[in-house]
DRENNU-548441 format. One line per 4 residues: number of its first residue (from 1); for each residue y, x, z of N, C-alpha, C. Coordinates in steps of 0.05 Angstrom, whole numbers. Example, Ala and Ser with C-alpha at 12.3 -4.5 7.8 and 13.67 -1.06 7.14 Angstrom:
REM DRENNU-548441
1 = -114/264/156/-90/246/156/-66/264/156 ~ -45/257/142/-21/273/143/1/258/157
//
This chain:
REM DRENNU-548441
1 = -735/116/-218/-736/144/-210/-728/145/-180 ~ -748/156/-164/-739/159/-126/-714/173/-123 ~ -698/169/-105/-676/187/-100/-679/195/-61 ~ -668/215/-61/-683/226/-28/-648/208/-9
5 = -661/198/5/-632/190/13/-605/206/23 ~ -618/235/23/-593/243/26/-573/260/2 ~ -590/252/-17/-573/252/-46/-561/227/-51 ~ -573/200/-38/-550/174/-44/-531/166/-25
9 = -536/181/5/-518/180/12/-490/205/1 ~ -498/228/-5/-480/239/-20/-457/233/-38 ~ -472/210/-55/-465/200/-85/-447/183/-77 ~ -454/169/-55/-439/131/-39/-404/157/-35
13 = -408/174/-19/-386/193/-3/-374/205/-21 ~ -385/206/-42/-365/222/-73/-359/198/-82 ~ -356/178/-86/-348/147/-99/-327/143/-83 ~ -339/146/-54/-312/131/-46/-286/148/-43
17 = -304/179/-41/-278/203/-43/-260/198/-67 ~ -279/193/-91/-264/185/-111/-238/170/-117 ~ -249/144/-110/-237/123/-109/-213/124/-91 ~ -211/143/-69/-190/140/-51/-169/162/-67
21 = -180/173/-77/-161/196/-107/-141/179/-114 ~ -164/165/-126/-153/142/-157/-134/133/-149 ~ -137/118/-122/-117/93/-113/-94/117/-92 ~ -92/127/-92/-69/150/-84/-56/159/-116
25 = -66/165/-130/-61/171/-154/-39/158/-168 ~ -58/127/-170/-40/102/-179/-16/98/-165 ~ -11/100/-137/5/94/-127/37/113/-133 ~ 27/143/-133/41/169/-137/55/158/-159
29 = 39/152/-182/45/144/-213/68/123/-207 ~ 68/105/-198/79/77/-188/108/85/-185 ~ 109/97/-167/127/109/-150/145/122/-173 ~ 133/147/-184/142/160/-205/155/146/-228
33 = 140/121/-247/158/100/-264/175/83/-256 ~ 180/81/-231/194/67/-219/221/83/-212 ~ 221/109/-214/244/123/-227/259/124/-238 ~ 246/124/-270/246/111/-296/265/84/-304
37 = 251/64/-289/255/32/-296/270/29/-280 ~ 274/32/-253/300/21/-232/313/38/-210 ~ 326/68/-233/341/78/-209/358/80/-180 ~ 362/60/-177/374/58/-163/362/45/-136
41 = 341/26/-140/322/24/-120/304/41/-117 ~ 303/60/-141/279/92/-135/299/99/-103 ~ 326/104/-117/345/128/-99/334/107/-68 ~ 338/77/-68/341/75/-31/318/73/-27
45 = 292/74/-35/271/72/-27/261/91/-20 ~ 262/121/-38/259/148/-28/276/159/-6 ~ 306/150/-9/311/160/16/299/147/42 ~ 303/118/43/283/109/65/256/124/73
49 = 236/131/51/213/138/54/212/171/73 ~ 240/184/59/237/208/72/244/207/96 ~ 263/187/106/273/183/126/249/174/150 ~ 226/157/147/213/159/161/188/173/162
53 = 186/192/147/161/210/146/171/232/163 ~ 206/233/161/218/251/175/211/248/210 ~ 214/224/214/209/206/240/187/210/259 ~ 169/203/228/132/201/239/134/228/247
57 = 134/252/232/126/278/239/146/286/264 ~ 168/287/267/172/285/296/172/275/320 ~ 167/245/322/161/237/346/132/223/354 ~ 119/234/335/88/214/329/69/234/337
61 = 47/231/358/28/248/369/11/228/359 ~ -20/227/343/-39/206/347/-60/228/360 ~ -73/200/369/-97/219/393/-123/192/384 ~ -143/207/363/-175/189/361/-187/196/379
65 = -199/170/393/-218/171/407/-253/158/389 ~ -267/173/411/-294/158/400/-306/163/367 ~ -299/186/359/-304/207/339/-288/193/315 ~ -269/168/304/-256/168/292/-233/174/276
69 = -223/173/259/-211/185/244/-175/179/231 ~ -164/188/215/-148/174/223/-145/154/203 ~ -164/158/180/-163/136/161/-181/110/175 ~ -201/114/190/-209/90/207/-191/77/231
//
């Protein structure tokens, strides 16, 4: 059955949208049983984590050049 290519490129860009879900997903999950199973490395790992997200968002400007992104 023909497909017009800009229905497969569509399909390729929902896959990989997908997939970048999934594997954010999994990781969230990860994070989350790891709560669970080893409190106490949950507690320094989260505080570390907030500690530099705290960081990034204040002293971090990024600037793409050449129409890129910031996942590229």
């Amino acid at each position: 059955m023909p497909v017009s290519k800009r229905i497969y490129e569509t399909a390729i860009e929902a896959e990989r949208a997908y997939d970048l879900i999934e594997r954010h997903e999994r990781k969230v999950n990860r994070f989350n049983a790891r709560e669970l199973l080893d409190y106490e490395n949950h507690l320094r790992r989260e505080t570390r984590m907030r500690k530099r997200a705290a960081l990034r968002w204040d002293n971090h400007y990024s600037y793409f050049f050449g129409g890129l992104s910031e996942e590229e």
